[in-house]
N, C-alpha and C positions, 0 to 999 in steps of 0.2 A: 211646171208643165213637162210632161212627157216629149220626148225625142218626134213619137208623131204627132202629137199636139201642136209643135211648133211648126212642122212640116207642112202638114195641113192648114195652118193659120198662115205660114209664107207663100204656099200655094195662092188663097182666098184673095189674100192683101196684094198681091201679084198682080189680080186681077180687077180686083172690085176697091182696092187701096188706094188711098193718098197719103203721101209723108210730105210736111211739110214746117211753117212756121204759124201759129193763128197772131191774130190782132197785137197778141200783148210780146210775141217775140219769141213765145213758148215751141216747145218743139211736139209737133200734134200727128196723130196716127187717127186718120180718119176713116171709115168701111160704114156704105150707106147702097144700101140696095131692099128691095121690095123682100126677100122670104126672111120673116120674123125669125123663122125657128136657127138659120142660120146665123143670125147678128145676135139673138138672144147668146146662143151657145157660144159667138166670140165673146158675148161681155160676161158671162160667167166665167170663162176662161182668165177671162184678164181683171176680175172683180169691178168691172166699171156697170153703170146703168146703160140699157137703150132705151133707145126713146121713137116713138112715133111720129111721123111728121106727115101732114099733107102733104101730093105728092102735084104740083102746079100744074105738071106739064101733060099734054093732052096724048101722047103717044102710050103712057103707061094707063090710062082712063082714070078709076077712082082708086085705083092700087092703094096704101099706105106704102111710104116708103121709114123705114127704117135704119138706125144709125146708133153709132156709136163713135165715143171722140175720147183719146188717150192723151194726155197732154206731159210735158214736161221732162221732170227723170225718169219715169216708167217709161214713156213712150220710147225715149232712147234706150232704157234698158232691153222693150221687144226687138228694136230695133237691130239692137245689137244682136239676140236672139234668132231673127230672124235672115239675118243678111246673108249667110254662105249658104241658103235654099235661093236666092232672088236671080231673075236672070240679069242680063246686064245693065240693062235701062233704068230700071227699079234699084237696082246696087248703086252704082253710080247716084241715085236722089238723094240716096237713104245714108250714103257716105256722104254728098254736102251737107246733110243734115247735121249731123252727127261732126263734122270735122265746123261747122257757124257753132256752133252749139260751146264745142270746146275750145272755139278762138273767144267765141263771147263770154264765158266764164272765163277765161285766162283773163282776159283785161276787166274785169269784174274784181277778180279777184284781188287783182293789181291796184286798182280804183281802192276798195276800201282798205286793203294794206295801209297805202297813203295815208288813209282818214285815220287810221287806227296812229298810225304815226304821227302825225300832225297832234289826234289827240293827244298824246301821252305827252308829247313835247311843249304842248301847253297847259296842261296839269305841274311838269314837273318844272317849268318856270316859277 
């Protein structure tokens, strides 16, 4: 991505973004608002699919609302990408994310260490 590619997507996500964790622990970069042609061009940007969704609620009428969902080492990788465009509110999320993210792999990493040791020390018994 281009210098304003990224600006433009920090801008977007600024406003219309969530950075957060989903169900499984993952770290997710979510952008869900009603103009396709908008969420279509982020998910090309970022090689993801959008997708359409019914829209419930009765203020936006029968709109479509549309969405896209970044999960895992990408999404922290825009993250990263994006964060010295964000203002402070958004900086701050986008840093807990990003700093859960690297304490939970650290003890990840740690965990299977262990197992890799444990193995080997019962093999070489």
């Amino acid at each position: 991505m281009t210098d304003i590619q990224i600006a433009w997507l920090a801008g977007l996500l600024e406003g219309e973004g969530c950075f957060r964790f989903d169900k499984r622990n993952s770290p997710k970069i979510q952008l869900q608002m009603t103009d396709e042609d908008v969420v279509k061009r982020v998910a090309r940007m970022l090689s993801v699919n959008a997708r359409a969704e019914p829209w419930r609620g009765s203020r936006y009428g029968s709109k479509t609302m549309w969405r896209v969902d970044v999960f895992g080492d990408k999404a922290i990788e825009i993250m990263h990408l994006i964060l010295p465009f964000m203002g402070e509110r958004r900086f701050s999320k986008i840093e807990s994310v990003i700093n859960a993210r690297r304490k939970r792999r650290s003890y990840w990493m740690v965990a299977i260490g262990k197992r890799k040791t444990t193995a080997v020390q019962a093999v070489s018994v």
